[in-house]
C-alpha positions as CSV (number, residue, x, y, z in Angstrom):
1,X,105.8,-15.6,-21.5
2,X,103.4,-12.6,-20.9
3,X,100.1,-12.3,-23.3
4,X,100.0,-8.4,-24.7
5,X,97.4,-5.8,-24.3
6,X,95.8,-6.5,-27.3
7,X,94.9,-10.0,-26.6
8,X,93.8,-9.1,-23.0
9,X,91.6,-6.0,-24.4
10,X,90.1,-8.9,-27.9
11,X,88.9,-11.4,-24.9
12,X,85.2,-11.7,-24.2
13,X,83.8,-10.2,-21.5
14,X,80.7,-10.9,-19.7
15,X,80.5,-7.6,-19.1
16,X,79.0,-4.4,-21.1
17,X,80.0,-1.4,-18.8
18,X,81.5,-2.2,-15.6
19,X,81.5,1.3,-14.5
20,X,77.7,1.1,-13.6
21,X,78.2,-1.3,-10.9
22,X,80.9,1.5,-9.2
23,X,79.4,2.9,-6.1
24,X,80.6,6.0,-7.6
25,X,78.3,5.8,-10.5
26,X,74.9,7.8,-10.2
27,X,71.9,6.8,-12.0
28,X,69.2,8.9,-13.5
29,X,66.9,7.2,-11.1
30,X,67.4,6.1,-7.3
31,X,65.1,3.4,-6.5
32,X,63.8,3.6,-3.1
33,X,64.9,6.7,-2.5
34,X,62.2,9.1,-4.1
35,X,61.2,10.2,-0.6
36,X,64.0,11.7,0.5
37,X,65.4,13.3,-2.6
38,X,61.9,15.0,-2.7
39,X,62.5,16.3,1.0
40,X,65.9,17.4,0.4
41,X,64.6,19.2,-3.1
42,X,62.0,20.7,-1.2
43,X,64.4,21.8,1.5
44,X,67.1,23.7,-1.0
45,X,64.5,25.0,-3.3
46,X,63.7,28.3,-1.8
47,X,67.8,29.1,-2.8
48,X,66.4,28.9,-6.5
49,X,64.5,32.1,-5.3
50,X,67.6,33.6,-3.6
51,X,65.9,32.9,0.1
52,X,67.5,31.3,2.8
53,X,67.3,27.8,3.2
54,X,67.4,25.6,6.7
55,X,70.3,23.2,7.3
56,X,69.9,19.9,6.9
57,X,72.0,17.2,8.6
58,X,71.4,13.5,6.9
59,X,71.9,10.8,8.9
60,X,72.5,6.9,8.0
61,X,74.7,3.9,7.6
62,X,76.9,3.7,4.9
63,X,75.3,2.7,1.4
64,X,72.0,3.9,2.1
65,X,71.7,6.4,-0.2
66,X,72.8,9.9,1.4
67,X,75.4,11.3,-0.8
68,X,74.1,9.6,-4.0
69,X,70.7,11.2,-3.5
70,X,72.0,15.2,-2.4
71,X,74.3,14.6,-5.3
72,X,71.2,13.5,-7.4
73,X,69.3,17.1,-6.2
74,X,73.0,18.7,-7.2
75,X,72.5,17.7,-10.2
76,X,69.0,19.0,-10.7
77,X,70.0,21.9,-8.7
78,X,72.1,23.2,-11.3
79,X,70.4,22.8,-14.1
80,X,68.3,25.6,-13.1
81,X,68.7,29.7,-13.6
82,X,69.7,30.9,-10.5
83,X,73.2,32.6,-9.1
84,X,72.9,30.5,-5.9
85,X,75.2,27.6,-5.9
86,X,75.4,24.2,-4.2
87,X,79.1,22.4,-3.3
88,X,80.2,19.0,-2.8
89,X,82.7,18.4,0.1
90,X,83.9,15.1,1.5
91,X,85.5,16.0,4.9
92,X,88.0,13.1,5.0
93,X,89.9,15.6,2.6
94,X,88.6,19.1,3.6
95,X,89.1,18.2,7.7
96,X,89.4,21.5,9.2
97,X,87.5,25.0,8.6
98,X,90.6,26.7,7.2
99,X,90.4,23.3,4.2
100,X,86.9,23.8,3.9
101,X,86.9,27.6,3.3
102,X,89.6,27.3,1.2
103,X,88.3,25.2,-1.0
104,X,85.2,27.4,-1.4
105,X,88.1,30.3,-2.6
106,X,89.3,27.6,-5.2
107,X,86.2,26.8,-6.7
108,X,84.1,30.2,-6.6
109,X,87.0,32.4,-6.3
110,X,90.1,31.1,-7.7
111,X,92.0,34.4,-7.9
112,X,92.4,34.7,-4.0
113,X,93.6,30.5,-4.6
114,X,96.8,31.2,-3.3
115,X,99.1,30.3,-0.2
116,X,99.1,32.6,2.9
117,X,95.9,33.8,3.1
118,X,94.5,33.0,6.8
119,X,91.0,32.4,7.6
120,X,89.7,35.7,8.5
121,X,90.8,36.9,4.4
122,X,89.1,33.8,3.2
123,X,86.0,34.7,5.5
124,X,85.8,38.0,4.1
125,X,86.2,36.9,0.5
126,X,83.9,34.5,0.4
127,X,81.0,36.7,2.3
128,X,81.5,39.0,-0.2
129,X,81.4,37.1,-3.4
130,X,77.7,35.8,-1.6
131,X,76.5,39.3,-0.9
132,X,77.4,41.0,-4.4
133,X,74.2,39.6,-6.1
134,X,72.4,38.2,-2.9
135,X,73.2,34.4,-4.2
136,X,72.5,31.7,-1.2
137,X,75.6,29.0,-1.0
138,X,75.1,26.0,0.4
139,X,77.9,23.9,1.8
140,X,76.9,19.8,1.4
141,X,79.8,18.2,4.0
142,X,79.7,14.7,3.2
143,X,81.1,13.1,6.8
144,X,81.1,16.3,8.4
145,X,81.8,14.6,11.8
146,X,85.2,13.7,10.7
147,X,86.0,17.6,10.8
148,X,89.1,18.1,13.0
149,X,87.7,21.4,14.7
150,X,84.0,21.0,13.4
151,X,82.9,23.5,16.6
152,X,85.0,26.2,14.7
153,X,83.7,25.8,10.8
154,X,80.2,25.1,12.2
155,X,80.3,28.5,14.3
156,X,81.7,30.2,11.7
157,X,79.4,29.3,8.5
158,X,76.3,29.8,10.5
159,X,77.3,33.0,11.9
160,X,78.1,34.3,8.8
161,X,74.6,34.8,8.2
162,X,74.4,37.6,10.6
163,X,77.8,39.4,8.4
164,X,75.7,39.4,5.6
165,X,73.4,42.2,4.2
166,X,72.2,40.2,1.3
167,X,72.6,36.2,0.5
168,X,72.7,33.3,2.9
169,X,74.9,30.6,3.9
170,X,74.0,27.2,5.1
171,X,74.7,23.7,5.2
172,X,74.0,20.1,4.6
173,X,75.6,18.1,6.7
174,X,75.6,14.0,5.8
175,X,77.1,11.5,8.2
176,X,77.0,8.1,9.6
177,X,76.7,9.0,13.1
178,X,73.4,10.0,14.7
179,X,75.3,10.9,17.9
180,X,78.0,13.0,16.5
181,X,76.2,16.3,17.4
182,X,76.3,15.1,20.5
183,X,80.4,16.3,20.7
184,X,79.5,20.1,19.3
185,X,79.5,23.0,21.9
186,X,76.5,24.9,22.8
187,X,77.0,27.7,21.4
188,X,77.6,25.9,17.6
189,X,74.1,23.6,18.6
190,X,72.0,27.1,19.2
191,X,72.9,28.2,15.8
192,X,72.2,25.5,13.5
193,X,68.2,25.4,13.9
194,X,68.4,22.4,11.4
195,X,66.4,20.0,10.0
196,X,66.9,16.2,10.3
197,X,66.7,13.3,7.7
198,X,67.0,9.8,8.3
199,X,67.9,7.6,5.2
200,X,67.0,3.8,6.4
201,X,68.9,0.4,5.5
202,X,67.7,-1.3,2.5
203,X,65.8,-4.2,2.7
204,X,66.2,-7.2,0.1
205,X,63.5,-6.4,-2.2
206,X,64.7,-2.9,-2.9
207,X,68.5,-4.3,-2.8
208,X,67.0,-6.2,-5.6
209,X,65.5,-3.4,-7.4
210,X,68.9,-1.3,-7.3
211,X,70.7,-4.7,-8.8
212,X,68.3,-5.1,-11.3
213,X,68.6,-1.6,-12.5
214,X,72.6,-1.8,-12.3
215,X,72.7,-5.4,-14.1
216,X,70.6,-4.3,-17.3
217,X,73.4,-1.7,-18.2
218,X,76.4,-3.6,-17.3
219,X,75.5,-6.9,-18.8
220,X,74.2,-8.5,-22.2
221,X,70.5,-9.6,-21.2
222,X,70.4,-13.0,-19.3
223,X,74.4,-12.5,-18.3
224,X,72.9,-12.6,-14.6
225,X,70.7,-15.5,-13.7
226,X,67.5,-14.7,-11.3
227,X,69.1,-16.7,-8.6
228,X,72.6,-15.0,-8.1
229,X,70.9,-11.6,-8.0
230,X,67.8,-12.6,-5.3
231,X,70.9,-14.2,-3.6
232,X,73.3,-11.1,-3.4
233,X,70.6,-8.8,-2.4
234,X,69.3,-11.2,0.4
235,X,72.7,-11.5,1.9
236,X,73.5,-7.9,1.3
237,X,70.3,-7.0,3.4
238,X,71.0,-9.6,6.0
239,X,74.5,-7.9,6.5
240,X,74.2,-4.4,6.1
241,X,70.9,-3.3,4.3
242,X,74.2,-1.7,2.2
243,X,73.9,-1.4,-1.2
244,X,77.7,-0.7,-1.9
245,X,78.2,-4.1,-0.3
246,X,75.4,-5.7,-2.6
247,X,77.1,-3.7,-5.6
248,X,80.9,-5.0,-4.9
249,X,79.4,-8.3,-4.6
250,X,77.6,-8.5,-8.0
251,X,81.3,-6.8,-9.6
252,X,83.2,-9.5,-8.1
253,X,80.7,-12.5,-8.5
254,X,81.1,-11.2,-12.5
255,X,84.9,-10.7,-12.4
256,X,84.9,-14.3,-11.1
257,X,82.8,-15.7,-14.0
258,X,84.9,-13.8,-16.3
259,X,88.2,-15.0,-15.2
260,X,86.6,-18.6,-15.4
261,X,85.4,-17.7,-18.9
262,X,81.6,-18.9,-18.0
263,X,78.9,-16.7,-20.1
264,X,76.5,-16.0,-17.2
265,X,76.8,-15.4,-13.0
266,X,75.4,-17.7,-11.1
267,X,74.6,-18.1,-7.6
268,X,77.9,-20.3,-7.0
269,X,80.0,-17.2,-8.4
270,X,78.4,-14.5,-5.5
271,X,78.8,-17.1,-2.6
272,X,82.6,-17.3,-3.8
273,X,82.5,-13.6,-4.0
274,X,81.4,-13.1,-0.1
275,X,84.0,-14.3,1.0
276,X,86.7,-12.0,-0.6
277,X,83.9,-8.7,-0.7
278,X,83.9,-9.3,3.3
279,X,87.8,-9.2,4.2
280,X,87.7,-6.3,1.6
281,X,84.9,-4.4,3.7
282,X,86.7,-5.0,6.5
283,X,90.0,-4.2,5.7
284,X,88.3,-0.7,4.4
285,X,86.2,-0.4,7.4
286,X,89.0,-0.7,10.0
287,X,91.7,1.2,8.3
288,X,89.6,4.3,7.8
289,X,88.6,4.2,12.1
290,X,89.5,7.5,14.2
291,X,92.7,6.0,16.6
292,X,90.5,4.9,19.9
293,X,87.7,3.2,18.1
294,X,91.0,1.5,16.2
295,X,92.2,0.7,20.1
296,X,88.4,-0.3,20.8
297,X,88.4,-2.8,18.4
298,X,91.4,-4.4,19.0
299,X,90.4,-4.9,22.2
300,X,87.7,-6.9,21.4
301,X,90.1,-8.7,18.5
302,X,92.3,-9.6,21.1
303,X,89.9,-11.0,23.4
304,X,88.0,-12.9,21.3
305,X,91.0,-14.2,20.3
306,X,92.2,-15.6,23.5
307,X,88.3,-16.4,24.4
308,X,86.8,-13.9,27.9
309,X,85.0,-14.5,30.9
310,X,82.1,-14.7,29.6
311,X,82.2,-18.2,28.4
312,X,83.2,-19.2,32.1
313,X,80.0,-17.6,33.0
314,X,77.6,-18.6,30.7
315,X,77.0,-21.8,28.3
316,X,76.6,-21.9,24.6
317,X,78.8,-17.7,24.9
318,X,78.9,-17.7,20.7
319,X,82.0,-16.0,21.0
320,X,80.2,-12.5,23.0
321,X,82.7,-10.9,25.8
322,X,81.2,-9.0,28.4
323,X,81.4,-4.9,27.8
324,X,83.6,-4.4,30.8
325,X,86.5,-6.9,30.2
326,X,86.5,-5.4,26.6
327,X,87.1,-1.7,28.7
328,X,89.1,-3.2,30.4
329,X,91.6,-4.2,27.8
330,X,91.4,-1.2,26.0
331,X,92.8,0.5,28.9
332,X,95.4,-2.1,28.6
333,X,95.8,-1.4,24.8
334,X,95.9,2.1,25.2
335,X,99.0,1.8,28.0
336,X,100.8,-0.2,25.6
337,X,100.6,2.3,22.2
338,X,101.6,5.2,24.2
339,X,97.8,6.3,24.6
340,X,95.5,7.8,27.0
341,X,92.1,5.8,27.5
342,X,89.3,7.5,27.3
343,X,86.1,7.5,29.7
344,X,83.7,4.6,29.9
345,X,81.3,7.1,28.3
346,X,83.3,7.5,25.8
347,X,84.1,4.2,25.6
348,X,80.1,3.1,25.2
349,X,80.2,5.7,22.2
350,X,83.2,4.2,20.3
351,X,81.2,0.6,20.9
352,X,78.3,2.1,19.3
353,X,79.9,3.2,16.2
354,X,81.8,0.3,15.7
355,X,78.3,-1.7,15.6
356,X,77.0,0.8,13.2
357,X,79.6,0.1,11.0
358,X,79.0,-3.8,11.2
359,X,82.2,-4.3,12.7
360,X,80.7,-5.9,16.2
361,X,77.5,-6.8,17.7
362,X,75.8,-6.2,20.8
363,X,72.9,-7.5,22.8
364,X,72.0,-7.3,26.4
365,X,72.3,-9.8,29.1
366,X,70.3,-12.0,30.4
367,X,70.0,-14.5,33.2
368,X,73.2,-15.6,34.7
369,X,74.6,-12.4,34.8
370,X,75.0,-10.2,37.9
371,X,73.9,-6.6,37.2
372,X,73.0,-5.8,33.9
373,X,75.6,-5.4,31.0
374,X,76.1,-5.4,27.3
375,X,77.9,-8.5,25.8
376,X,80.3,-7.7,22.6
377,X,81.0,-9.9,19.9
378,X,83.2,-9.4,16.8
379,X,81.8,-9.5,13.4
380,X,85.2,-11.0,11.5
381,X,88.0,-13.5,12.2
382,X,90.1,-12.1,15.0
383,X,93.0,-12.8,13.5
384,X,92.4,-11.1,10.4
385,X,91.5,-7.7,12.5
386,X,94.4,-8.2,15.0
387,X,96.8,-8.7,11.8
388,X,94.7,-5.3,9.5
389,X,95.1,-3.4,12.7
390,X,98.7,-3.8,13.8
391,X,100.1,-3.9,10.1
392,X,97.6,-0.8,8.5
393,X,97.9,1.3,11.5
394,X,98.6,0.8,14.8
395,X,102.3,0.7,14.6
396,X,102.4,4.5,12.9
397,X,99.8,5.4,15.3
398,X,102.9,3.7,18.0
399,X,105.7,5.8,16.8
């Protein structure tokens, strides 16, 4: 027979406020990222005056710090007297310039909220809610490269500057591509004039330091031994220099020792948790991937799957594939879901990505090899991808 609420919500818990351990939770203080929240303070301040301020475009993998830290200066930001006005967007909702305007309308202007209007009314709205008192507005595009027509909106916001008698318009762009601006058209690159900010990967000590500062607010003291924190941060930094990775770690090494009933984490509980944490990345990483990185990497799933050439080449191959079999079976992939391949070009870009993300690794050849090429290896169990890929999305990406 099922227990009831009451005696699931009267169990102990080992924690105190599980929230904080959420990578959605912002803390009054970012360790290790003082640095850049200054530069990006020191960017946006001249909109306290009502003078323009640069764009910014914030680069980095994911859980280093970007959107925590501009949401941080948001924060700050408002707090101060000023009619200019700072707004969050994440572009894997607002995808397109007419979203993206439209949401502007909703939040600064919600009488002109309202189905039907086109872009061009939504321009003109929005310019003239910025000029009546002169106010700067500036757009922070959290994965701005995932814009569907980003050439458009870019074009658009910046040239809006030179509609305007009074007030500016500008934006922050965050995203986890250092290429992407590689894809805009001339004419949107001339305009920007932006300036660029790097956020690196943590390393273990200040993985540690983020931890520590998480764990005293959602534990009791001692409910995390020494150990089981250096170890999550160490293999957090050795993975990903992520610290949403080193966060879901800690929350499941905990849920583990709660389910168990034990009073404390310990090191045991965050080596059980790696292993579920890791097909939980994964599964998250590859079912949020544009269509031909998706095609990209099952490419290299299937091959590693099946074993390539490369170990007939080479002894001791580790499981690497050589660059051009892998192109070579995404051509193949693509024939059979109804796609068209892309360039080798593009190809090497989609490769690129897909190491950022943590998803494969690369490295050079060496001896042994005619000509010079990149060998390919898959981070995960091939199986697992083949199966997330196939089930999640390539079948409704097949129809």
């Amino acid at each position: 027979m099922a227990g009831s609420f009451e005696s699931i919500l009267k169990k102990e818990s080992i924690f105190r406020q599980k929230d904080v351990l959420s990578p959605h939770y912002l803390p009054e203080i970012m360790p290790h990222r003082e640095k850049e929240i200054e530069a990006v303070m020191r960017l946006v301040s001249s909109a306290l005056k009502g003078s323009r301020t640069q764009n910014l475009f914030i680069y980095g993998k994911t859980g280093t710090g970007k959107t925590s830290s501009v949401k941080h200066v948001m924060e700050l930001f408002e707090k101060e007297k000023t009619a200019s006005r700072m707004l969050y967007m994440n572009c894997r909702i607002y995808n397109s310039r007419y979203r993206v305007l439209q949401h502007v309308v909703k939040e600064f202007l919600p009488e002109f909220d309202k189905p039907g209007y086109g872009v061009s009314f939504l321009y003109e709205k929005i310019l003239d809610w910025v000029e009546k008192d002169g106010k700067v507005l500036i757009l922070v595009l959290d994965e701005i490269d995932m814009v569907g027509d980003l050439d458009d909106l870019i074009y658009t916001l910046i040239r809006s500057n030179d509609d305007l008698k009074k007030g500016h318009v500008s934006v922050i762009g965050i995203s986890n591509k250092l290429n992407f601006k590689e894809k805009l058209h001339s004419r949107s690159k001339s305009t920007l004039c932006e300036t660029e900010l790097v956020f690196p990967p943590y390393n273990s000590l200040q993985l540690h330091a983020i931890l520590k500062q998480r764990v005293a607010d959602a534990f009791a003291e001692g409910a995390v031994e020494e150990e089981a924190l250096g170890l999550a941060a160490a293999i957090a930094a050795q993975e990903t220099g992520d610290a949403r990775y080193a966060l879901r770690l800690m929350l499941r090494a905990a849920e583990l020792a709660d389910e168990a009933g034990a009073k404390r984490v310990s090191a045991h509980e965050v080596e059980e948790a790696r292993k579920s944490v890791d097909e939980n990345v994964a599964i998250d990483a590859v079912c949020t991937l544009p269509e031909h990185q998706q095609l990209v990497l099952y490419a290299v799933a299937t091959l590693a799957a099946g074993g390539g050439r490369y170990s007939k080449l080479a002894e001791g191959d580790e499981g690497f594939l050589l660059s051009g079999e892998v192109f070579e079976q995404y051509s193949t992939a693509c024939r059979s879901f109804g796609k068209e391949a892309r360039s080798a070009r593009w190809f090497r870009e989609y490769l690129n990505e897909l190491e950022m993300l943590g998803l494969i690794s690369m490295v050079e050849s060496g001896k042994g090899i005619r000509g010079h090429t990149r060998l390919v290896k898959l981070a995960y169990v091939p199986a697992k991808v083949i199966k997330i890929l196939e089930r999640s999305l390539l079948p409704v990406e097949k129809d």
